[in-house]
VOBA-1610 file (N, C-alpha, C; in pm, whole numbers, padded with zeros to 5 digits, always signed):
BEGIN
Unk-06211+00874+02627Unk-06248+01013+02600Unk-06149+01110+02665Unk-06117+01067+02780Unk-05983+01168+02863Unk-05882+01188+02779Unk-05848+01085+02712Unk-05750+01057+02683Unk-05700+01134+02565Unk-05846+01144+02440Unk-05885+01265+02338Unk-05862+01398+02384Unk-05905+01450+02492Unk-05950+01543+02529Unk-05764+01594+02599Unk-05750+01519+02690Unk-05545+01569+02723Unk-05474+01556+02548Unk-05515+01483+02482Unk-05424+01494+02370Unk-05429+01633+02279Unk-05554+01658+02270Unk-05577+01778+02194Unk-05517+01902+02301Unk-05517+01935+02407Unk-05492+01998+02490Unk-05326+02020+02483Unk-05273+01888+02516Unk-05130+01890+02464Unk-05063+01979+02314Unk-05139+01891+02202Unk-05081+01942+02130Unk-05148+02115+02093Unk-05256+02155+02117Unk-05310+02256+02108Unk-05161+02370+02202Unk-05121+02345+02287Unk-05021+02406+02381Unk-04893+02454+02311Unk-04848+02294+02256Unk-04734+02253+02219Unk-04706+02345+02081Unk-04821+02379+01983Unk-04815+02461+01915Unk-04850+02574+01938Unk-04931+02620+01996Unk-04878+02775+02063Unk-04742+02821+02124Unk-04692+02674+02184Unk-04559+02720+02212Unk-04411+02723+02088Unk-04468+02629+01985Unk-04379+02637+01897Unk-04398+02801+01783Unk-04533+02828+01791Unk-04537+02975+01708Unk-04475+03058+01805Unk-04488+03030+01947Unk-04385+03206+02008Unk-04275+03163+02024Unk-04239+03055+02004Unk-04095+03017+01995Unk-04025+03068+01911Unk-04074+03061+01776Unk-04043+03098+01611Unk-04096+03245+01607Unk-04183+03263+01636Unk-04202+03454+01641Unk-04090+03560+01734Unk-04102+03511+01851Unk-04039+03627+01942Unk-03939+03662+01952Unk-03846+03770+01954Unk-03716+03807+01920Unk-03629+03746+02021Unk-03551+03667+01979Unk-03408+03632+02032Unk-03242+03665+02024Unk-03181+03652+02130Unk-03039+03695+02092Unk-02923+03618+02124Unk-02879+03629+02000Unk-02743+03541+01983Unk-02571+03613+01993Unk-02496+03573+02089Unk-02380+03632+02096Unk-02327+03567+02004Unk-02229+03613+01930Unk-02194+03550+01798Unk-02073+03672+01752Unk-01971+03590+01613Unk-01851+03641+01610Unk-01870+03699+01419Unk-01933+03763+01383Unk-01945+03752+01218Unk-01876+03733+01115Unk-01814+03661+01097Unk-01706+03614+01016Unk-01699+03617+00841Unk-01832+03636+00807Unk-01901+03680+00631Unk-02033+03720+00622Unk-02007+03802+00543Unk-02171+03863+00503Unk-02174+03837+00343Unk-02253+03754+00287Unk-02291+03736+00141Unk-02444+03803+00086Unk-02420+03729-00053Unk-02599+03786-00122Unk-02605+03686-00182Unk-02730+03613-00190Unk-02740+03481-00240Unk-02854+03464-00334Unk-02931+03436-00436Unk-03037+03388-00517Unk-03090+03292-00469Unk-03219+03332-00391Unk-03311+03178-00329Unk-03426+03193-00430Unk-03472+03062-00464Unk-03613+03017-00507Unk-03674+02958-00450Unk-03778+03038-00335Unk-03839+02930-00221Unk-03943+02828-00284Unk-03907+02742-00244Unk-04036+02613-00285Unk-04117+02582-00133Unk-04130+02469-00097Unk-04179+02411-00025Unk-04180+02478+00128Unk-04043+02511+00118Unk-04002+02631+00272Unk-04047+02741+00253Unk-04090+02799+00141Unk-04177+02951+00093Unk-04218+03061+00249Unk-04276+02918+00374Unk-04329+02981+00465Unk-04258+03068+00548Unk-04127+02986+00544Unk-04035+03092+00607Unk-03925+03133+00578Unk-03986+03221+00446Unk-03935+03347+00438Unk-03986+03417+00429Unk-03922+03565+00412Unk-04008+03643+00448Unk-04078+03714+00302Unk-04135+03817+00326Unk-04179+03919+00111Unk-04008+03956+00103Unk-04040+03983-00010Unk-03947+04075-00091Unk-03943+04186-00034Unk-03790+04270-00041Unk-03808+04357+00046Unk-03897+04469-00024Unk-03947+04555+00079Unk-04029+04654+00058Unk-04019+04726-00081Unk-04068+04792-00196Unk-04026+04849-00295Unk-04018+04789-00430Unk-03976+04666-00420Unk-03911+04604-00502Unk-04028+04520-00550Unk-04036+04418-00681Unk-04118+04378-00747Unk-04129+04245-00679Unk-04279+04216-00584Unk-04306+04114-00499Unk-04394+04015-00628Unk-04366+03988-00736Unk-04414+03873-00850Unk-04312+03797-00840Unk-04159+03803-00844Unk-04068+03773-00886Unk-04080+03605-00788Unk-04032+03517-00875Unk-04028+03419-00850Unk-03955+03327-00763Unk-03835+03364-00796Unk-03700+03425-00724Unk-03623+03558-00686Unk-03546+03518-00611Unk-03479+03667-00534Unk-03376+03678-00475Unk-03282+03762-00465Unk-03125+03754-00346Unk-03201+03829-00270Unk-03105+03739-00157Unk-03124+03722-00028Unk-03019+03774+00050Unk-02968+03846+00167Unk-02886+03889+00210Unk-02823+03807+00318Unk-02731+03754+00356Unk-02723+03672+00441Unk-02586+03672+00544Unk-02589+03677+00642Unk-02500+03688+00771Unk-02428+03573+00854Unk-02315+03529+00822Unk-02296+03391+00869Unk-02182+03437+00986Unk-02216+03339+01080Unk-02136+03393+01234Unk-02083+03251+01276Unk-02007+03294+01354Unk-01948+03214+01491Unk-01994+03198+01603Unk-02010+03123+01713Unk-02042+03098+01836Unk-01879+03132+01887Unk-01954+03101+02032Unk-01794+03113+02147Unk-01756+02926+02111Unk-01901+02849+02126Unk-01807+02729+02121Unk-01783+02653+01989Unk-01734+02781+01911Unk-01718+02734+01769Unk-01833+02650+01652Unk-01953+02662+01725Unk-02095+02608+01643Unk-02094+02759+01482Unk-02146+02689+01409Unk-02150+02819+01272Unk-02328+02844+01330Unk-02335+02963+01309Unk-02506+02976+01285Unk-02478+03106+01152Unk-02564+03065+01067Unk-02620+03150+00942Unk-02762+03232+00974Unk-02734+03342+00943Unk-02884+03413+00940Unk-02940+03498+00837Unk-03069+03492+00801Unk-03056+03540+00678Unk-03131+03709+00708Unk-03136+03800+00621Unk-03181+03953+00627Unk-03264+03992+00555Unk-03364+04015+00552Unk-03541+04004+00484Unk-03579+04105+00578Unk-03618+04228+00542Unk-03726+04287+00542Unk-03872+04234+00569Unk-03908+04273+00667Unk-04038+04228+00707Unk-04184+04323+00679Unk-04129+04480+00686Unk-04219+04514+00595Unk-04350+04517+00697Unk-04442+04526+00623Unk-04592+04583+00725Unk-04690+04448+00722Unk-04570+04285+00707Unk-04620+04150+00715Unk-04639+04154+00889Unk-04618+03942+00811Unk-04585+03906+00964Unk-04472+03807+00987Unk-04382+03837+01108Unk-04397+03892+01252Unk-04392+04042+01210Unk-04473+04137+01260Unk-04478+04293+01290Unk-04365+04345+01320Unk-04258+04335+01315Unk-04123+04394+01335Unk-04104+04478+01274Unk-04178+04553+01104Unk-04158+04636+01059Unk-04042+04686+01036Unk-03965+04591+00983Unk-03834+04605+00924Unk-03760+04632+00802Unk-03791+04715+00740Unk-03737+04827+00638Unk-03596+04808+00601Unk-03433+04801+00709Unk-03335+04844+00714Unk-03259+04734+00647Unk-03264+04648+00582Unk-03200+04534+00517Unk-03069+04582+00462Unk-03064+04650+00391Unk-02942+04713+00329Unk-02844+04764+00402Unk-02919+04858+00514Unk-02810+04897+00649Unk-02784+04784+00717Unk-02853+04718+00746Unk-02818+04610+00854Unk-02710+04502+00805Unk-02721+04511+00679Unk-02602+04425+00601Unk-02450+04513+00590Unk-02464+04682+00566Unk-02376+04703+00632Unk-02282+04761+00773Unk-02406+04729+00850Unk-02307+04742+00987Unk-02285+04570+00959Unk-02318+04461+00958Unk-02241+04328+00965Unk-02148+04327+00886Unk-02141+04328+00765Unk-02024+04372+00708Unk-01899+04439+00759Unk-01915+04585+00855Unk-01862+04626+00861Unk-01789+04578+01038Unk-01871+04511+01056Unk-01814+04409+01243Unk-01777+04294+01210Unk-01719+04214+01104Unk-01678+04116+01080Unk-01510+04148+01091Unk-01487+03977+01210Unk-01376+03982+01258Unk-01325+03854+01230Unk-01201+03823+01277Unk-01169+03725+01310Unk-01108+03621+01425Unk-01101+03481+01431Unk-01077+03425+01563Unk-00981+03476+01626Unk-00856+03517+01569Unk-00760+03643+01622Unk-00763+03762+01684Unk-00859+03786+01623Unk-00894+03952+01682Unk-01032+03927+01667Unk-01115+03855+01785Unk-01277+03862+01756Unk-01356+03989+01829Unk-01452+04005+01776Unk-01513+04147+01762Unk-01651+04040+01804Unk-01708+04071+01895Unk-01820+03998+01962Unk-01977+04075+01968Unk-02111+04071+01878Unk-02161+04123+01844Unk-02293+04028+01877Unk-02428+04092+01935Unk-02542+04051+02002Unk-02667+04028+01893Unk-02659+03950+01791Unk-02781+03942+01699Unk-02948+03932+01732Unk-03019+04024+01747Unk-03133+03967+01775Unk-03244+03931+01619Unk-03312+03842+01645Unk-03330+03782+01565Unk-03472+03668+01571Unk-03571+03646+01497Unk-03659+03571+01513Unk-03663+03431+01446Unk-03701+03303+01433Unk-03713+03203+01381Unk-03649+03111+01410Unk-03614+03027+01300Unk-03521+02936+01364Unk-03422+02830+01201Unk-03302+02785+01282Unk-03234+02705+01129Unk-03285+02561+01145Unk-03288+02547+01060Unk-03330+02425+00998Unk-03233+02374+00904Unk-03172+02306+00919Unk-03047+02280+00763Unk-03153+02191+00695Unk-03212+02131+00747Unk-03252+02003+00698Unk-03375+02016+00541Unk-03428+02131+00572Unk-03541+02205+00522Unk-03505+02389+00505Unk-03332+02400+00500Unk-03308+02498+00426Unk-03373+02640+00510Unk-03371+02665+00615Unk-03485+02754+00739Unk-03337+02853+00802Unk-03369+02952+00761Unk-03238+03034+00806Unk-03361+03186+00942Unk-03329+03167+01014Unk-03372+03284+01175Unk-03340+03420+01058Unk-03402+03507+01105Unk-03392+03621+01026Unk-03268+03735+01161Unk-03238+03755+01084Unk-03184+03868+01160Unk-03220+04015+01177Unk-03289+04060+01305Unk-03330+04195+01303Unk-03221+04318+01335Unk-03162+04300+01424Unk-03078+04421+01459Unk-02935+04383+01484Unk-02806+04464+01510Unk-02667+04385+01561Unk-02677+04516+01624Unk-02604+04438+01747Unk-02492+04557+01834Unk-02400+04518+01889Unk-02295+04577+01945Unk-02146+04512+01968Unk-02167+04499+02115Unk-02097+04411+02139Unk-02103+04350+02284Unk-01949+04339+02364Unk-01956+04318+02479Unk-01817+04342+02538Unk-01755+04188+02519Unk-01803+04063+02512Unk-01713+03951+02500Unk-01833+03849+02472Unk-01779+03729+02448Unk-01877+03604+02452Unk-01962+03592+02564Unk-01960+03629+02656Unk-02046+03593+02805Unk-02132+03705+02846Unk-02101+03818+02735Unk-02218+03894+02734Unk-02385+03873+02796Unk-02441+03927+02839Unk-02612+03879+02900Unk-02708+04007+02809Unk-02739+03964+02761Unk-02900+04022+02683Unk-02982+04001+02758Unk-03068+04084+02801Unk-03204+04078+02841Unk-03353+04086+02730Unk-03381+03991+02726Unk-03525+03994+02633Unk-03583+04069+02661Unk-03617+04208+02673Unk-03731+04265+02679Unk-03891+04299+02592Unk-03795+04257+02504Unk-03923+04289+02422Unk-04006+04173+02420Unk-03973+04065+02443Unk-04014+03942+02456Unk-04094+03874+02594Unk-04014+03939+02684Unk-04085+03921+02830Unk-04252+03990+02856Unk-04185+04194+02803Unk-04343+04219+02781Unk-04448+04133+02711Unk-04414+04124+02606Unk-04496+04008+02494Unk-04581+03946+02586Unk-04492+03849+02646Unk-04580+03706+02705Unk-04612+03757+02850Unk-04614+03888+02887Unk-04666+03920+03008Unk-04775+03964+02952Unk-04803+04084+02791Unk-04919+04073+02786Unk-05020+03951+02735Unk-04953+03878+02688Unk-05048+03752+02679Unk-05072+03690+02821Unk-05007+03657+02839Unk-05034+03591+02939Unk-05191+03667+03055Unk-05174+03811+03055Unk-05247+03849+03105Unk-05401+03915+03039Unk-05408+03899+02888Unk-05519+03901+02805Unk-05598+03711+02854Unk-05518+03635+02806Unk-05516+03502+02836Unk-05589+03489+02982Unk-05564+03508+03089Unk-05575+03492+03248Unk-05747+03564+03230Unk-05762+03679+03135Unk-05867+03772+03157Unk-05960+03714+03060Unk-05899+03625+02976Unk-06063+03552+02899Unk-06097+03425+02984Unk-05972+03366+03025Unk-06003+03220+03124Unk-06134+03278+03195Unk-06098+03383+03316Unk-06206+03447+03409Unk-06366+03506+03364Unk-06328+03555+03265Unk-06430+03547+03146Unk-06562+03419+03111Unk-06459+03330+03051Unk-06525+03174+03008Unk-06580+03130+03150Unk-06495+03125+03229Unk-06502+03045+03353Unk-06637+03125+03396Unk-06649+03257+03408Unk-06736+03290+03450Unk-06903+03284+03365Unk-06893+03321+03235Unk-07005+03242+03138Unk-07038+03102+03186Unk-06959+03054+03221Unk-06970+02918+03173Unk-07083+02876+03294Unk-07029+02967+03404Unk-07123+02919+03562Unk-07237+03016+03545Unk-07215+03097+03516Unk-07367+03162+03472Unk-07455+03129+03385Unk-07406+03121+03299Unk-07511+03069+03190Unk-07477+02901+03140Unk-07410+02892+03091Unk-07374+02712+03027Unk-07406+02624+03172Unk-07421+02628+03273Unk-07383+02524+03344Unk-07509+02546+03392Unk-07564+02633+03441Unk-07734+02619+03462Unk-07817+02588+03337Unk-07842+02601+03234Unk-07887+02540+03099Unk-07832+02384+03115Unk-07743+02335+03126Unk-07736+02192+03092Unk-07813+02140+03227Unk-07803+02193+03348Unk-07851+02153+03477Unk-07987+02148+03444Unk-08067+02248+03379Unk-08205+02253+03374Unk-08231+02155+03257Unk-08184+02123+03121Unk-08160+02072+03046Unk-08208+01889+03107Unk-08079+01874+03240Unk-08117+01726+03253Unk-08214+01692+03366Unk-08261+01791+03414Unk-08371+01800+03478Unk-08511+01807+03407Unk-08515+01826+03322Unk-08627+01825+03193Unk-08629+01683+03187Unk-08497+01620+03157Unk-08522+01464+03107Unk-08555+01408+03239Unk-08507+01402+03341Unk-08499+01338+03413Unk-08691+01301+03457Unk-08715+01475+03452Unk-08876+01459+03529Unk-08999+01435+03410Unk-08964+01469+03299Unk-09004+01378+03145Unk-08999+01246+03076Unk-08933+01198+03136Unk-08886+01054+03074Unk-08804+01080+02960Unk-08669+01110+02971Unk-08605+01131+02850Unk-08600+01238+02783Unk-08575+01199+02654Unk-08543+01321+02530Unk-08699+01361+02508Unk-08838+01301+02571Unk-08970+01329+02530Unk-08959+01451+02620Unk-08912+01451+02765Unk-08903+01537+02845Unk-08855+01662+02817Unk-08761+01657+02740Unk-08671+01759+02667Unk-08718+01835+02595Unk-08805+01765+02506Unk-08825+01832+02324Unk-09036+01892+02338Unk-09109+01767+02476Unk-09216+01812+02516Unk-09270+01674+02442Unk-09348+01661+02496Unk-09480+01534+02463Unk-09559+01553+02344Unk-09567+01486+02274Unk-09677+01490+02187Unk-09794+01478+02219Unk-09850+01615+02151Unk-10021+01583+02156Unk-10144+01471+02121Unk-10225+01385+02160Unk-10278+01296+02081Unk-10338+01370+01974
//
């Protein structure tokens, strides 16, 4: 039974930690080397992407896609794609797709003359299953070793963390007030009854 009980616990964790993993904004120092527009027909990966951008006819089956392909410092490619997020989810409320394609456009450099630019950005790639991180904002940065600070991300999990801490104290405290005296009286019924007769009450002859 322990053993049920740590497993569900585990993975119950393990996926809370994989949704704020994939939700919360991250940033990538990166070199932008092309900005394209592409025709996706999501199938099976549907989940992550995002609507159609705002305005535009959300029936459509298919759709172009705007897409941002970069450089690392240690020469890794990362692709990101530009979707409007709109008044979905993640809440980022992101409208600017069209601008944001052209400031990347317009910071694309090369290994010669690299132009070093801070993507923040939510999700994650997947080649395997076709999963491109969305890209929310760019700004130019002084070199590869640049430092971003998460902020928006730190608040996040400070306020969880501290909604979280305030239902634990919550439960914990129900639980000794009320749940834990009910089962106490509960097996004290059986105990001084003989059983579940003790429990439920004796039958009358």
């Amino acid at each position: 039974m322990a053993y049920v009980k740590w497993t569900f616990i585990i993975v119950f964790w393990l996926l809370v930690a994989a949704f704020l993993h994939y939700t919360l904004p991250q940033h990538d120092i990166v070199r932008i080397t092309d900005t394209y527009e592409r025709r996706i027909d999501p199938g099976q990966n549907r989940w992550f992407w995002a609507q159609p951008d705002v305005g535009s006819d959300g029936t459509a089956v298919n759709r172009d896609v705007f897409f941002i392909q970069t450089r690392r410092a240690d020469g890794d490619v990362m692709v990101y794609r530009n979707e409007d997020t709109g008044w979905g989810w993640p809440p980022y409320f992101k409208f600017n797709t069209s601008n944001l394609q052209a400031e990347a456009a317009d910071l694309r450099s090369t290994a010669a003359e690299p132009v070093w630019v801070a993507i923040r950005h939510y999700g994650w790639r997947a080649e395997l299953f076709t999963i491109f991180p969305n890209a929310l904002s760019i700004h130019r940065v002084e070199g590869p070793d640049a430092r971003v600070i998460p902020w928006t991300a730190i608040v996040i999990l400070i306020v969880l963390a501290a909604v979280g801490w305030a239902l634990w104290v919550r439960w914990r405290r129900f639980h000794r007030n009320r749940i834990a005296p009910a089962f106490d009286s509960m097996g004290q019924r059986m105990d001084s009854g003989g059983g579940l007769r003790g429990l439920f009450g004796r039958r009358r002859p």
